[in-house]
VOMAR-647224 format. One record per residue (C-alpha): residue number from 1; residue in one letter; x, y, z. Coordinates in pm, whole numbers, plus 50000, padded with zeros to 5 digits. Layout:
BEGIN
> n / res / u / v / w
> NUM / a / X / Y / Z
...
// end
This chain:
BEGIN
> n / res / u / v / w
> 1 / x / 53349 / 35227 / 85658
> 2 / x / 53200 / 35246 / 85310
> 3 / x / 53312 / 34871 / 85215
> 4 / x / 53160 / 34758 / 85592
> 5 / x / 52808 / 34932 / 85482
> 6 / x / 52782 / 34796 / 85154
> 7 / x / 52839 / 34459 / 85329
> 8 / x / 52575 / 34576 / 85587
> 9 / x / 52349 / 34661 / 85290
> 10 / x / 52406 / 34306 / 85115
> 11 / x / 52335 / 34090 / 85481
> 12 / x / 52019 / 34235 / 85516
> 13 / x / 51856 / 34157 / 85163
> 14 / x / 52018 / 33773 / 85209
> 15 / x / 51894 / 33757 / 85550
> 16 / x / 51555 / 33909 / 85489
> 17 / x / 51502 / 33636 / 85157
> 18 / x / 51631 / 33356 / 85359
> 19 / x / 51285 / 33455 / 85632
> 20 / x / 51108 / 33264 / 85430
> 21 / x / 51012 / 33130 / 85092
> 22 / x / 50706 / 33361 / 84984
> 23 / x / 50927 / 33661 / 85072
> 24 / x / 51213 / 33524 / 84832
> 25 / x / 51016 / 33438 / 84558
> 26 / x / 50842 / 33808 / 84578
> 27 / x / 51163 / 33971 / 84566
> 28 / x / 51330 / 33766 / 84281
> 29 / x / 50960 / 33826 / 84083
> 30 / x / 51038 / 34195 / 84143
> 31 / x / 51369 / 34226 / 84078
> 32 / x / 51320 / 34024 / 83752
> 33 / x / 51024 / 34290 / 83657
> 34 / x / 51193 / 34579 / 83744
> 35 / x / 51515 / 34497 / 83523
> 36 / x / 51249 / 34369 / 83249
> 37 / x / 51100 / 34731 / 83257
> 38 / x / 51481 / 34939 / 83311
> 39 / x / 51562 / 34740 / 82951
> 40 / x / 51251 / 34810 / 82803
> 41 / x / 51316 / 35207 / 82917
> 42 / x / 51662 / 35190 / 82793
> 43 / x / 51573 / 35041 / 82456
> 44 / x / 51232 / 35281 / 82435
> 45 / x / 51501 / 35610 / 82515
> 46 / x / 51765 / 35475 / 82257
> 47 / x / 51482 / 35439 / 82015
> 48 / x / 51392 / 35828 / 82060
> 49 / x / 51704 / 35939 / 81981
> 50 / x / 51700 / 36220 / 81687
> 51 / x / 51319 / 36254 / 81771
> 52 / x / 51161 / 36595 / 81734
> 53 / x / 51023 / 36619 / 82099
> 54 / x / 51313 / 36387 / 82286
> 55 / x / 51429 / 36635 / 82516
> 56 / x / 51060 / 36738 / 82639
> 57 / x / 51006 / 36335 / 82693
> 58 / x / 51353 / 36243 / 82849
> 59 / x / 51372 / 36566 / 83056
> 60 / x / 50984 / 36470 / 83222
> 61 / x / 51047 / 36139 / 83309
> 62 / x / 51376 / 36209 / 83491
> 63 / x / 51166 / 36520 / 83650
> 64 / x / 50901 / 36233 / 83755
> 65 / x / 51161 / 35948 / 83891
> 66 / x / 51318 / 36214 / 84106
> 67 / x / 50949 / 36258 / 84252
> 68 / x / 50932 / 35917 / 84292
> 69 / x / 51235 / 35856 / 84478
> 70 / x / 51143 / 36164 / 84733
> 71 / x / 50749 / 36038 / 84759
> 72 / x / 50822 / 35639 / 84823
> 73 / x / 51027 / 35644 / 85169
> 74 / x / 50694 / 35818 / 85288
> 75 / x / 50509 / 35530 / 85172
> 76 / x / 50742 / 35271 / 85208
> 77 / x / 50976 / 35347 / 85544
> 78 / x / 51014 / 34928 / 85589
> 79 / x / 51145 / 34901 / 85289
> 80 / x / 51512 / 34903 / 85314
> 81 / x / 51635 / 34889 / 85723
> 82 / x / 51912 / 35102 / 85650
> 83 / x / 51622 / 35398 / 85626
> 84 / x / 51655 / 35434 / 86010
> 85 / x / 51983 / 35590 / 86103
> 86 / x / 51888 / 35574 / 86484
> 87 / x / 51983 / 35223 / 86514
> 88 / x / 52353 / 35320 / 86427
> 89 / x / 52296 / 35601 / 86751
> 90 / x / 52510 / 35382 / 86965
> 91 / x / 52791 / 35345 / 86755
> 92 / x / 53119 / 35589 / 86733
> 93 / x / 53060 / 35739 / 86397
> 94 / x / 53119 / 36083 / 86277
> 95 / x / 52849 / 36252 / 86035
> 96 / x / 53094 / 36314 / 85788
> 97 / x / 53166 / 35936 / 85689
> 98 / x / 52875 / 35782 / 85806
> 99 / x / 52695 / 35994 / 85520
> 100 / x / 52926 / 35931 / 85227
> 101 / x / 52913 / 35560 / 85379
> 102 / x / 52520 / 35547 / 85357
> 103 / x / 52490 / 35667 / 85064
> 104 / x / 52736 / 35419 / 84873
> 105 / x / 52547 / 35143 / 85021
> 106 / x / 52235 / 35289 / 84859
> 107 / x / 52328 / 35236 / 84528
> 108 / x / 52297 / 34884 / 84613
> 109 / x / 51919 / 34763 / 84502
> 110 / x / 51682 / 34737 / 84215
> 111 / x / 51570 / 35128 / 84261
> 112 / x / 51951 / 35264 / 84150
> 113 / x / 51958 / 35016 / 83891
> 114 / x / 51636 / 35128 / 83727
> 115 / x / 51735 / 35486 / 83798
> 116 / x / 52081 / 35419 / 83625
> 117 / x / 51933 / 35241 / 83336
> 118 / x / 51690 / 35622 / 83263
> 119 / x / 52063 / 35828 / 83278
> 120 / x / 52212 / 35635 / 83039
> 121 / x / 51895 / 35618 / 82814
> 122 / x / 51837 / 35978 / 82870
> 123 / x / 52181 / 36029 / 82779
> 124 / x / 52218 / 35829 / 82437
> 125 / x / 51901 / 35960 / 82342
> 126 / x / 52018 / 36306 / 82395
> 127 / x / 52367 / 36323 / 82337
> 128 / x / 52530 / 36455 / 81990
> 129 / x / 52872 / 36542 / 81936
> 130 / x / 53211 / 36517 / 82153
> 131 / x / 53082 / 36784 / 82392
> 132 / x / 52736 / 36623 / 82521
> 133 / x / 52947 / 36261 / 82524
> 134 / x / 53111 / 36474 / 82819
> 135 / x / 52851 / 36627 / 82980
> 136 / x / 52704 / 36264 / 82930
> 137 / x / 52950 / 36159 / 83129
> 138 / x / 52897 / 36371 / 83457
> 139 / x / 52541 / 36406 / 83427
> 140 / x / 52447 / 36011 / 83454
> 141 / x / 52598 / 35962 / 83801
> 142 / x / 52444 / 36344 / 83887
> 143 / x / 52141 / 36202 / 83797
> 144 / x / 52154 / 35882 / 83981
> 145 / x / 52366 / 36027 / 84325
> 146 / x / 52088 / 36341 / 84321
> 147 / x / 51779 / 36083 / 84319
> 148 / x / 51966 / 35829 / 84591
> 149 / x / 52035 / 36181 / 84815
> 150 / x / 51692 / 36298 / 84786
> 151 / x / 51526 / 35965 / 84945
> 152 / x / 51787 / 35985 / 85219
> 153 / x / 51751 / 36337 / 85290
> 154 / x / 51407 / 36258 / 85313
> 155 / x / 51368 / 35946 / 85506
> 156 / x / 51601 / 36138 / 85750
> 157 / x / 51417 / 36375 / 85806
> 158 / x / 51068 / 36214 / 85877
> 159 / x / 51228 / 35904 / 86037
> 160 / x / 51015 / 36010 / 86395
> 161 / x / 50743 / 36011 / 86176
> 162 / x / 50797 / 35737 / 85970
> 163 / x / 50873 / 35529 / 86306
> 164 / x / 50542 / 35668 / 86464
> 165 / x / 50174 / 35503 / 86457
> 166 / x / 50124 / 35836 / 86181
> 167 / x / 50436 / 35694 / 85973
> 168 / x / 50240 / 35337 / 85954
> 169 / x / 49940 / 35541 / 85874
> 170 / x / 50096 / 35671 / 85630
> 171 / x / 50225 / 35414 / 85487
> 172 / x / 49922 / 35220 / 85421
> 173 / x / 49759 / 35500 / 85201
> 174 / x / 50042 / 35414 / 84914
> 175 / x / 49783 / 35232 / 84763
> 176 / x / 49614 / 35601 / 84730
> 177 / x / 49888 / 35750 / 84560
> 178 / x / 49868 / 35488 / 84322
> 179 / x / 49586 / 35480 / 84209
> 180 / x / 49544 / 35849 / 84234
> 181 / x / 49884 / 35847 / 83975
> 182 / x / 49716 / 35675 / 83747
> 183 / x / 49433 / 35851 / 83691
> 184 / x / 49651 / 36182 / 83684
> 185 / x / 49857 / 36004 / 83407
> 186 / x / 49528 / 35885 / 83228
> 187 / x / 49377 / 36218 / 83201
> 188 / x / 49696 / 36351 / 83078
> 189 / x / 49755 / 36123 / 82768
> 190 / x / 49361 / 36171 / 82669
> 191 / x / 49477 / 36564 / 82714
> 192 / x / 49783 / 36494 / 82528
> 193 / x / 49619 / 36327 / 82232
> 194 / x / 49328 / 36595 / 82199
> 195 / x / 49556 / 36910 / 82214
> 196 / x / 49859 / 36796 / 81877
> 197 / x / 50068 / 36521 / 82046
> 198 / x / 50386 / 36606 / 82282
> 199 / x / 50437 / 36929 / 82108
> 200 / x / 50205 / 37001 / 82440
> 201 / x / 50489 / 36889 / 82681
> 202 / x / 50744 / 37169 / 82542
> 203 / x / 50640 / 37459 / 82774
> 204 / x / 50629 / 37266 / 83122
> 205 / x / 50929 / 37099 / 82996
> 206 / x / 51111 / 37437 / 82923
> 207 / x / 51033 / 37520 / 83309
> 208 / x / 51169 / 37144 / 83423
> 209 / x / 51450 / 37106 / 83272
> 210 / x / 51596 / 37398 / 83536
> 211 / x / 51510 / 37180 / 83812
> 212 / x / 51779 / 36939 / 83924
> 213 / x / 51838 / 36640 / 83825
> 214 / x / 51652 / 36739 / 83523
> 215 / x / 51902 / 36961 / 83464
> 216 / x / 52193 / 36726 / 83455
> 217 / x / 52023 / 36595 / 83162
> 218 / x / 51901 / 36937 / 82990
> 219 / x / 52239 / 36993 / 82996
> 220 / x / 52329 / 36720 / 82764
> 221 / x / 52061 / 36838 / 82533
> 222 / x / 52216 / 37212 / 82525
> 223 / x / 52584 / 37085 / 82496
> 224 / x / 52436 / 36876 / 82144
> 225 / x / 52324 / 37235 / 81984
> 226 / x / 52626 / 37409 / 82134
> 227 / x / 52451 / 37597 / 82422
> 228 / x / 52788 / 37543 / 82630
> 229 / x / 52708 / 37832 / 82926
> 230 / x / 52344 / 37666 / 82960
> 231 / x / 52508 / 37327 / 82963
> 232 / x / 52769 / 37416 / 83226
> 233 / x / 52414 / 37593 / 83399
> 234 / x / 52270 / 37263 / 83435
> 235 / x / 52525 / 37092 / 83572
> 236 / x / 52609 / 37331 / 83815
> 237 / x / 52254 / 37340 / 83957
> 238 / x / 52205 / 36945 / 83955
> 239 / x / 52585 / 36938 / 84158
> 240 / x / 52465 / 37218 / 84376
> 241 / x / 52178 / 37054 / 84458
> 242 / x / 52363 / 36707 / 84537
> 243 / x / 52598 / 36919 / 84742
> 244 / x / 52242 / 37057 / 84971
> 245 / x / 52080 / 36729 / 85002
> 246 / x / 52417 / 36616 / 85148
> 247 / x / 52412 / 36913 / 85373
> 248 / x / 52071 / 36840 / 85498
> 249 / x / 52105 / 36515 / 85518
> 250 / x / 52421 / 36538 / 85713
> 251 / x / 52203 / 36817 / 85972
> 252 / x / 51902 / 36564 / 86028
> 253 / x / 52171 / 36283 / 86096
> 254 / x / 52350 / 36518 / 86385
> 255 / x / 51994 / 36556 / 86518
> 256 / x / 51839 / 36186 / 86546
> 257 / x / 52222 / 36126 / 86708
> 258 / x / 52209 / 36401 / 86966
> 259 / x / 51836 / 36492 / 87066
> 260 / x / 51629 / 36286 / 87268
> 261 / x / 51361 / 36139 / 87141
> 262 / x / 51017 / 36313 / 87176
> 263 / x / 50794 / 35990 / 87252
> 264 / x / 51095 / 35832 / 87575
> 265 / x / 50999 / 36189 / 87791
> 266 / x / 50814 / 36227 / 88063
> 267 / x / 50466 / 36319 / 87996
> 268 / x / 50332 / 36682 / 88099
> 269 / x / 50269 / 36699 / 88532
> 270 / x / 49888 / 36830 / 88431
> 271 / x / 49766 / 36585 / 88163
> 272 / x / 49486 / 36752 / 87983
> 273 / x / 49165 / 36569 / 87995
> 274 / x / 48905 / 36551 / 87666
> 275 / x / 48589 / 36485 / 87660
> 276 / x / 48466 / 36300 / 87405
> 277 / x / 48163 / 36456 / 87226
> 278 / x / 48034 / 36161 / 87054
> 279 / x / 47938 / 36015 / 87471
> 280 / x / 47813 / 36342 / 87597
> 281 / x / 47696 / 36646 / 87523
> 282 / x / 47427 / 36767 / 87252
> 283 / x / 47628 / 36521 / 86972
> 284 / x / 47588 / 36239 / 87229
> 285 / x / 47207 / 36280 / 87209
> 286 / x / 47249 / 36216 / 86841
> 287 / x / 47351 / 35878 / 86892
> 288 / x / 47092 / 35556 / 86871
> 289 / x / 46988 / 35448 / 87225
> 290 / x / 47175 / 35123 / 87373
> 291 / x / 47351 / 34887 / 87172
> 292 / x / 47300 / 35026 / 86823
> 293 / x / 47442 / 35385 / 86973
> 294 / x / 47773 / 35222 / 87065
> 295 / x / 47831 / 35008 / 86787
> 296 / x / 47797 / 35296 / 86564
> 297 / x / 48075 / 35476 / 86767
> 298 / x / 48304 / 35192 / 86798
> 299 / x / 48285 / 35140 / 86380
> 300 / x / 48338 / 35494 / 86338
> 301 / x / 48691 / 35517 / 86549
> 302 / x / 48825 / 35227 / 86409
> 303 / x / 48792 / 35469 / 86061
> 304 / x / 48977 / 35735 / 86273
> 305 / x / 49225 / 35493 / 86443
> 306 / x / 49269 / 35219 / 86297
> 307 / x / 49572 / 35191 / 86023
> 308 / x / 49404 / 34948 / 85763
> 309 / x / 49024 / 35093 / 85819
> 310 / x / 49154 / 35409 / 85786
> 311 / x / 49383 / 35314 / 85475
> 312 / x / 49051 / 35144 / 85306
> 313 / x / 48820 / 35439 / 85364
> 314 / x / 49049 / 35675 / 85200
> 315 / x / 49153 / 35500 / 84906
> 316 / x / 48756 / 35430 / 84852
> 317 / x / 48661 / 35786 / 84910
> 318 / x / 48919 / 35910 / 84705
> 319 / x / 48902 / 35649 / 84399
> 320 / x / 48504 / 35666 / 84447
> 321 / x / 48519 / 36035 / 84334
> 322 / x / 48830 / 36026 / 84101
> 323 / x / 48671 / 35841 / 83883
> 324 / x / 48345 / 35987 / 83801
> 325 / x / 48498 / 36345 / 83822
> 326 / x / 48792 / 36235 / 83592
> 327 / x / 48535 / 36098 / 83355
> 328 / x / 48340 / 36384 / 83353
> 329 / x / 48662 / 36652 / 83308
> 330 / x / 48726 / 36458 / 82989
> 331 / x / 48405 / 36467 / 82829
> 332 / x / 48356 / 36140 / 82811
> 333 / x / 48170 / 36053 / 83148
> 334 / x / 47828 / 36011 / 83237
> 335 / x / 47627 / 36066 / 83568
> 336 / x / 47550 / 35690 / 83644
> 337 / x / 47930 / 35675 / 83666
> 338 / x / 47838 / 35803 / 84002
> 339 / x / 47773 / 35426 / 84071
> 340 / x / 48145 / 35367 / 84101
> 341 / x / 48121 / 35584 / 84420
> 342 / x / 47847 / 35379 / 84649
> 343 / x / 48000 / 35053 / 84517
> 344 / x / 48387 / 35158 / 84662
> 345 / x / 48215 / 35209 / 84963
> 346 / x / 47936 / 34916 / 84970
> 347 / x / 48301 / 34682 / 84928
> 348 / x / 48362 / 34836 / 85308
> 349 / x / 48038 / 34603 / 85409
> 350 / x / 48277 / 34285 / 85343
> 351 / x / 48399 / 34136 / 85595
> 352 / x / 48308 / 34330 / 85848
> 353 / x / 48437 / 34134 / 86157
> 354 / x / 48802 / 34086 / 86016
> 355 / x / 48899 / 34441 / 86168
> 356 / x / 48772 / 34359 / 86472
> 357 / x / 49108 / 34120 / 86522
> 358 / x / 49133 / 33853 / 86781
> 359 / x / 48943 / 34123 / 87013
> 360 / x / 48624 / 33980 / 86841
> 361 / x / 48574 / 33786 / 87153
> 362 / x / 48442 / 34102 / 87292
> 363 / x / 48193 / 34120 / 87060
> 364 / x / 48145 / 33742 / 87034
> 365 / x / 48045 / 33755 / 87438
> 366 / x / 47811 / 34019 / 87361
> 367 / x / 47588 / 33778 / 87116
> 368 / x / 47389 / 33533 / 87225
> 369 / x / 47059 / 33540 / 87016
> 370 / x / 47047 / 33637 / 86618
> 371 / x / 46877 / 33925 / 86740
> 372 / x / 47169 / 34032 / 86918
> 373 / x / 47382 / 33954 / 86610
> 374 / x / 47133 / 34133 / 86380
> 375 / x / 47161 / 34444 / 86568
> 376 / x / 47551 / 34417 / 86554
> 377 / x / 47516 / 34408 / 86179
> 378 / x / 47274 / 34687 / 86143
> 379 / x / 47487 / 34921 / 86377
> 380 / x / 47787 / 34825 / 86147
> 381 / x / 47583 / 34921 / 85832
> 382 / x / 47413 / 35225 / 85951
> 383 / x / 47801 / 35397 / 86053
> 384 / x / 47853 / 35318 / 85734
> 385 / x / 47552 / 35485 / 85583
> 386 / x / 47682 / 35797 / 85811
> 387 / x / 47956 / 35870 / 85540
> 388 / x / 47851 / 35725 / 85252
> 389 / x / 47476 / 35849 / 85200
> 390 / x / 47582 / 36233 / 85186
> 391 / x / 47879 / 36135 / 85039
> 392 / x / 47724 / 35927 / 84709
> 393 / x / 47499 / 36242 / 84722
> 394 / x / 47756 / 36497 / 84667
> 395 / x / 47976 / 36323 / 84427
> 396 / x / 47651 / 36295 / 84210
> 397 / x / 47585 / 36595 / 84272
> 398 / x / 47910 / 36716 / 84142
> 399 / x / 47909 / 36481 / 83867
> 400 / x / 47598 / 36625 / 83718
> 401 / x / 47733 / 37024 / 83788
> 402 / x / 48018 / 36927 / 83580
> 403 / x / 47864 / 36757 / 83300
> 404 / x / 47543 / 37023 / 83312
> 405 / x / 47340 / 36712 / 83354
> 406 / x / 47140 / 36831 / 83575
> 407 / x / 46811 / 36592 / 83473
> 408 / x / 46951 / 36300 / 83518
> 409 / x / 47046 / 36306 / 83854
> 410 / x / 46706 / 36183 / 84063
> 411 / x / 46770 / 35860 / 83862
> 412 / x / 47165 / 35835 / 83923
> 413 / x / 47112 / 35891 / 84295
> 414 / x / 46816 / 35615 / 84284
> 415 / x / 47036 / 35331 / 84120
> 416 / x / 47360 / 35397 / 84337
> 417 / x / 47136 / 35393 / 84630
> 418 / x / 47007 / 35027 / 84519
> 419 / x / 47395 / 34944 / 84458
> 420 / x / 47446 / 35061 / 84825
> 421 / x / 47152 / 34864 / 84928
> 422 / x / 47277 / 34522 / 84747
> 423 / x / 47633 / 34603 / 84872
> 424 / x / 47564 / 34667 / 85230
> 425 / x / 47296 / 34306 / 85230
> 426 / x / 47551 / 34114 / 85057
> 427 / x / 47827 / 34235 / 85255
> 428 / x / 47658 / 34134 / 85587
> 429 / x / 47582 / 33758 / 85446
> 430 / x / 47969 / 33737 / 85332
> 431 / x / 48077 / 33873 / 85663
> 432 / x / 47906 / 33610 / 85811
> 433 / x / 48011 / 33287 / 85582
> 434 / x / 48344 / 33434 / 85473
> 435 / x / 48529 / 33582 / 85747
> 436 / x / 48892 / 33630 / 85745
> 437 / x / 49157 / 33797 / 85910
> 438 / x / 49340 / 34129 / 85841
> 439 / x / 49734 / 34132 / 85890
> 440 / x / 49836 / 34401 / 86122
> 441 / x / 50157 / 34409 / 86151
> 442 / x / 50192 / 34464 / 85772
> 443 / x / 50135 / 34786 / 85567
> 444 / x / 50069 / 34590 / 85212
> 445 / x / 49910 / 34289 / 85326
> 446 / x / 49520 / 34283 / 85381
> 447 / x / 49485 / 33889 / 85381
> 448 / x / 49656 / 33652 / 85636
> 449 / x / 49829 / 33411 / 85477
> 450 / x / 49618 / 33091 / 85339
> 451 / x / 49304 / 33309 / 85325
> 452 / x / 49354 / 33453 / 85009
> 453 / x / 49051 / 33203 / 84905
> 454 / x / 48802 / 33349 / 85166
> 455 / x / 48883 / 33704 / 85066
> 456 / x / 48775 / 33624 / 84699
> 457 / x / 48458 / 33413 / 84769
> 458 / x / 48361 / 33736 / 84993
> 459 / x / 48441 / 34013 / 84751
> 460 / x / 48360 / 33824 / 84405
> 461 / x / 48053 / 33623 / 84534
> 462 / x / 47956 / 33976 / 84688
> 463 / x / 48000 / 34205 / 84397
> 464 / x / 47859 / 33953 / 84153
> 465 / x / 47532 / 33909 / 84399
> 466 / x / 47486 / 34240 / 84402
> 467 / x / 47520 / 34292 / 84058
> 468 / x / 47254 / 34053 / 83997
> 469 / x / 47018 / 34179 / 84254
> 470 / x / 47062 / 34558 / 84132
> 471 / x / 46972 / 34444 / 83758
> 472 / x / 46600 / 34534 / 83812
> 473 / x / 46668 / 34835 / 83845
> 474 / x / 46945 / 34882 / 83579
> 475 / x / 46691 / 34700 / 83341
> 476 / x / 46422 / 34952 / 83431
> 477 / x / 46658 / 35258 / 83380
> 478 / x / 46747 / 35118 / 83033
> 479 / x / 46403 / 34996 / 82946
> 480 / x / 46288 / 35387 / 82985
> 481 / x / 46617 / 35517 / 82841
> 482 / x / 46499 / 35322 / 82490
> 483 / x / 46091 / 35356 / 82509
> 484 / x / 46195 / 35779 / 82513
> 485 / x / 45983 / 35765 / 82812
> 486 / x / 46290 / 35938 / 83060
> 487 / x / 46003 / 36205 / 83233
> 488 / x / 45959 / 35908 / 83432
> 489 / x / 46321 / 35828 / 83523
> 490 / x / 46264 / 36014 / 83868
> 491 / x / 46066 / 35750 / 84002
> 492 / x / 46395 / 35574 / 84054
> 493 / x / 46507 / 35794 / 84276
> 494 / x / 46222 / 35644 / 84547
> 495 / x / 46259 / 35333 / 84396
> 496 / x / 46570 / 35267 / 84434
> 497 / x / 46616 / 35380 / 84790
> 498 / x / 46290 / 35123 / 84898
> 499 / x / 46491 / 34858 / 84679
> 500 / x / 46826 / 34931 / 84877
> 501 / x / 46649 / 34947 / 85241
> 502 / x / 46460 / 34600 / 85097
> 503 / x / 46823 / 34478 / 84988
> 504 / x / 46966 / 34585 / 85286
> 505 / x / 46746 / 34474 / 85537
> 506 / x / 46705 / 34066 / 85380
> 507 / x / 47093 / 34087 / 85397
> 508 / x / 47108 / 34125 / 85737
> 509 / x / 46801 / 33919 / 85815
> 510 / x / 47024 / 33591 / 85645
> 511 / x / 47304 / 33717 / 85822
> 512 / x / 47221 / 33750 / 86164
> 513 / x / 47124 / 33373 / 86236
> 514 / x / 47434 / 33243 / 86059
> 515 / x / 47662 / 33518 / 86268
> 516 / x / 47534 / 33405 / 86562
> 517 / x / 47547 / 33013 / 86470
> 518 / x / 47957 / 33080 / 86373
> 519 / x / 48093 / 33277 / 86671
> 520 / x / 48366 / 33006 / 86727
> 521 / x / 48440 / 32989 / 86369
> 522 / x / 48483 / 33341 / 86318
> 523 / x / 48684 / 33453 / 86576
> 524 / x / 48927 / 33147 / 86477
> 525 / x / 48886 / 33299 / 86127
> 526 / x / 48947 / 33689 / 86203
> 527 / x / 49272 / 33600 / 86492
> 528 / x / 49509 / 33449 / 86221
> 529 / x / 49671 / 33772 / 86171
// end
């Protein structure tokens, strides 16, 4: 069975290159890069070997590829389509093999190879004398086996909810985690190079290097200085863990083969009925009057239920206040950065009728003046004022609390709301002349293919328009900055929100003629995907 899976394993990465050529050419540029970087690793570890703080370094990185490896089947369940045992549910297999089979055909792919490349670095770096050459030996493929296990264990165990519409949710906020990693790993080499160097790694490393498979290679470290009980320690753990991993993994594959699946049963005899508060009730009162009122609503579920909405929203929110509050943590941030907030959210103004689909016909019918089309626009800016105006306001706010910059915040909160202002007119005019569709059926892909064009005239034209239209106020905040004259930098707070409204409201005056001029043109433009 294992030589049939590996097989299995190498017809699906020929068959999926041979889908087309943009697929093939992706895969080759990231298989190239990924062995580029497992050399580089290799020769960096080799390089480190007889180093004073090796062990703390090689230890941590094999701590955070094993996080890796558990984290990206979350992210990335399409990846490999051997990641969903319940197509095999049919077939006459028994646990026991289909496991050991499954995870032979794992080690097939650029992850294991990159993985592989860290053990043996880890290990020459580490390794001195007879005794860590054999502990060398068994704690490479511990090391690799462990990582391969843990993925498995864990897509197996989340595959109904990597399979479900919350699974594809989920996987389009990997662009989160990204960017959220590398701000983490930012703010820890500016810690690291304030507080003496890697001598700060030793204590979390001492705690790490008991936690398998960082232990496999902690033991190669203690076998070198003749620690052979905490050598044999490591090993034992790192095995022990392989050995649970299989165990679990072998449990969750007995379950997808043998229960039923939650989402083929019959739904409850007494369905439970909701009402929605946003259409009655005291909320619904909240809501604008006619078309404006629903509009607003409609915007604000697609953030709720809507995979790629949802997935931009979050990653704005959270970069948006990463990376003044990152800034600020290190000392070296300012309360304008604040800024960066309204203008991750303004970017949501772009293209505002390429998440509407091919079901902007609805819409479309709806529009038959530019009055009708400038109301559209207006009820698609004001849900996005909903979030964003307290939320620019609270991550100034917090900005200012954490750099005890209290003063300057009127003026902050005045220029970000003329960024908002420029963002939100521009993006109306760009929605308008630059429409294009968003891919649904893919969780990386937020362009159809062909429009990658469109998507950069919207967002660079955009961004450098409103740029240009913020500057008077950016020249006015510097101008008083260098005359000394900053009792009078709270007049931008009212400034700036008339410039925004101005901003905002000539945006979608130029907008709404030319929406309702290109109804044809956009839907074509916003169906391709």
């Amino acid at each position: 069975m294992i030589a049939v899976f590996v097989r299995l394993k190498l017809s699906l990465l020929r068959n999926g290159l041979r889908q087309s050529a943009g697929r093939a050419a992706a895969y080759i540029t990231s298989v190239v890069l990924t062995v580029l970087c497992a050399v580089g690793l290799l020769f960096g570890l080799v390089l480190l070997r007889g180093a004073e703080r090796a062990d703390s370094v090689v230890v941590l990185l094999t701590a955070v590829l094993a996080l890796g490896w558990a984290v990206m089947p979350l992210f990335f369940p399409s990846g490999d389509e051997t990641l969903d045992p319940t197509r095999l549910v049919m077939l006459p297999l028994r646990p026991g093999p289909l496991v050991r089979a499954l995870l032979v055909s794992s080690l097939v792919g650029i992850g294991p190879l990159f993985t592989l490349c860290l053990g043996i670095g880890a290990a020459v770096a580490l390794a001195r004398g007879a005794a860590a050459v054999v502990v060398a030996v068994l704690a490479v493929p511990l090391v690799l086996l462990v990582c391969v296990a843990l993925a498995r264990a864990v897509a197996a165990a989340n595959i109904r909810l990597l399979t479900s519409r919350k699974g594809r949710d989920l996987a389009v906020l990997s662009g989160l985690v990204i960017a959220v990693g590398i701000q983490v790993v930012n703010f820890g080499v500016q810690r690291l190079s304030r507080t003496g160097g890697l001598s700060a790694l030793d204590p979390v490393a001492d705690v790490v290097r008991w936690i398998p498979p960082a232990s496999a290679v902690g033991a190669v470290d203690a076998a070198g200085e003749g620690a052979y009980g905490e050598a044999a320690a490591g090993l034992l753990l790192s095995a022990a863990a392989l050995g649970g991993l299989l165990y679990g993994w072998r449990r969750s594959l007995v379950k997808l083969m043998t229960a039923p699946d939650g989402s083929t049963l019959a739904a409850a005899s007494r369905p439970s009925r909701r009402e929605t508060a946003a259409s009655s009730g005291p909320a619904g009162r909240l809501w604008p009057q006619g078309r404006a009122g629903t509009v607003m609503q409609r915007s604000l579920r697609y953030v709720l239920r809507d995979p790629k909405t949802k997935a931009a929203w979050v990653t704005s929110l959270a970069v948006g206040l990463i990376v003044p509050l990152f800034n600020a943590l290190q000392g070296t941030g300012s309360v304008y950065f604040a800024c960066f907030a309204a203008g991750m959210l303004g970017i949501l103004m772009y293209n505002q009728f390429g998440q509407d689909t091919s079901a902007f016909w609805m819409v479309a019918m709806t529009i038959s003046a530019p009055r009708d089309a400038y109301e559209e626009l207006r009820a698609r800016a004001g849900a996005l004022l909903v979030i964003t105006l307290p939320y620019v306001v609270l991550v100034s706010a917090a900005t200012a609390a954490l750099l005890g910059d209290w003063e300057a915040l009127p003026d902050a909160l005045g220029l970000s709301f003329a960024v908002l202002g420029a963002m939100l007119g521009t993006g109306a005019v760009a929605s308008a002349y630059f429409p294009y569709s968003i891919p649904q059926d893919s969780g990386y892909k937020n362009v159809a293919p062909g429009q990658a064009g469109l998507a950069w005239m919207s967002l660079g034209g955009g961004l450098l328009s409103a740029a240009v239209l913020s500057s008077p106020l950016i020249a006015l905040t510097v101008a008083l900055h260098l005359a000394g004259a900053t009792y009078w930098l709270w007049l931008l707070l009212p400034l700036g929100t008339l410039w925004g409204a101005l901003l905002t409201w000539a945006g979608l005056r130029i907008a709404a003629p030319r929406t309702a001029a290109r109804l044809p043109e956009i839907l074509s433009a916003v169906s391709k995907g």
